[in-house]
C-alpha positions in Angstrom: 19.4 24.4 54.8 21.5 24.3 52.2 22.3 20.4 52.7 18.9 19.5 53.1 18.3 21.0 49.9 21.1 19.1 48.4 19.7 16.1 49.8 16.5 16.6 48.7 17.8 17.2 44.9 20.0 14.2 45.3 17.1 11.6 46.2 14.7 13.5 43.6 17.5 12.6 40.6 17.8 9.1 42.2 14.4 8.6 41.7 14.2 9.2 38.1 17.3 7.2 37.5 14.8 4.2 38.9 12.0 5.1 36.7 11.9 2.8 33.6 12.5 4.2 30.2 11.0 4.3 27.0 11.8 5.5 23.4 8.6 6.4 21.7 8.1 6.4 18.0 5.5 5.6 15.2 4.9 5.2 11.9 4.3 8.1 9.7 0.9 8.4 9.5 -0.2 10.1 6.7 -3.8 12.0 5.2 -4.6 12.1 1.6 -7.8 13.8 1.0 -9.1 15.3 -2.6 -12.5 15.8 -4.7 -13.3 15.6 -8.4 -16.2 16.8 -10.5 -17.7 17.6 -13.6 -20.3 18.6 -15.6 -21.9 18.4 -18.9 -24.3 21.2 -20.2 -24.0 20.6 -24.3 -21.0 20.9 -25.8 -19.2 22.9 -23.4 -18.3 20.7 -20.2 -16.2 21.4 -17.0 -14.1 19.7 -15.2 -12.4 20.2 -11.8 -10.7 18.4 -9.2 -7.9 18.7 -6.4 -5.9 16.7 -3.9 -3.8 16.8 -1.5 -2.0 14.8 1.3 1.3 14.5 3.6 2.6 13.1 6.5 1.2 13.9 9.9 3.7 13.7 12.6 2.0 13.0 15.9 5.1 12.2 17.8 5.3 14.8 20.1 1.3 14.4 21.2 2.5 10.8 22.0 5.3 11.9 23.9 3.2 14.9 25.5 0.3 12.2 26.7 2.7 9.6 27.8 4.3 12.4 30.1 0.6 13.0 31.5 -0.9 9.8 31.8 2.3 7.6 33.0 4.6 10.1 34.8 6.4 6.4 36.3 8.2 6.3 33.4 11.1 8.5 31.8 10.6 9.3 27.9 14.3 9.0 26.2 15.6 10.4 23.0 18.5 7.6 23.1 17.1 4.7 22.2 20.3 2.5 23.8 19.2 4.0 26.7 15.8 2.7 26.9 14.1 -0.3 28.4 11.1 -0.2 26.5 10.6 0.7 22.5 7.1 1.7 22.2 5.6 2.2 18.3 2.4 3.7 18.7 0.1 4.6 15.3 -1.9 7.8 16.6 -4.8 7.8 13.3 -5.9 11.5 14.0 -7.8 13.5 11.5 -10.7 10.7 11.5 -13.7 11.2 12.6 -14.2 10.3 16.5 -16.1 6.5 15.8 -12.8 6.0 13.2 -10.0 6.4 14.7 -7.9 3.7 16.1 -4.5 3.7 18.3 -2.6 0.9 17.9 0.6 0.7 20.1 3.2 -2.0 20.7 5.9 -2.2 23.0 9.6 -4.1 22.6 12.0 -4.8 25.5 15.3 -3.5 24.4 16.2 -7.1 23.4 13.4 -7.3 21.0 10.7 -9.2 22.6 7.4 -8.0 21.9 5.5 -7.1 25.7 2.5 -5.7 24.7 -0.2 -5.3 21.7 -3.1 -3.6 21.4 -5.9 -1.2 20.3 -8.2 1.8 21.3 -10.5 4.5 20.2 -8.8 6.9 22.4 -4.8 7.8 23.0 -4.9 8.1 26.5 -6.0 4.4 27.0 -3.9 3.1 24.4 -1.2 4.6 26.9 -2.5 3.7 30.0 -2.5 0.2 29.0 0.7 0.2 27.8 2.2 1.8 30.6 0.4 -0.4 33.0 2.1 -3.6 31.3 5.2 -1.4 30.9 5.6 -0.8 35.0 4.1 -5.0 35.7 6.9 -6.1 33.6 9.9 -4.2 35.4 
């Protein structure tokens, strides 16, 4: 029992090894949002206003989604290690008819594979990975 379960371990790790993989990153996406107003009633007017803004890291839900929707692939945190470079801009925080993924993804040598855009995350990935996995 004990072998077989070595076996079993050993041809499970020898299977990842063969899965291609990538080092995800993107661009710092960021969010500015604010308001002014004022008004006038004689002499005595008012005036407000606010803003604010940072980045929003969405990273992780890249890395998260990539993990779900393309389990063929092995995400990396050592980018020497990896065959693919994928830069994908996740645009959260829009409303649903604005946002926009836009992914890319390098060979390790450089050469751009693949380009493109959609409305939602999960295709963005799937149509990455599937050019990702016809390009071993």
């Amino acid at each position: 029992m004990v072998r077989l379960t070595s076996l079993f371990l050993a041809g499970a790790l020898l299977l990842a090894q063969d899965k291609p993989r990538i080092f995800i990153t993107d661009s710092e996406s960021w969010e500015v949002s604010g308001g002014f107003a004022g008004a006038s009633s004689g002499r005595n007017g008012a005036v407000a206003g606010s803003s604010s803004g940072g980045a929003r890291p969405q990273t992780v839900e890249i890395i998260k989604t990539f993990t779900d929707r393309c389990p063929e692939l092995t995400v990396t945190m050592d980018k020497a290690k990896a065959q693919y470079i994928v830069l994908l801009d996740h645009e959260g925080g829009k409303g649903v008819v604005r946002k926009d993924n836009k992914i890319a993804v390098f060979k390790n040598d450089g050469d751009l594979v693949y380009t493109g855009s959609t409305r939602s995350l999960g295709n963005a990935i799937k149509d990455a990975c599937a050019k990702m996995l016809s390009t071993k």
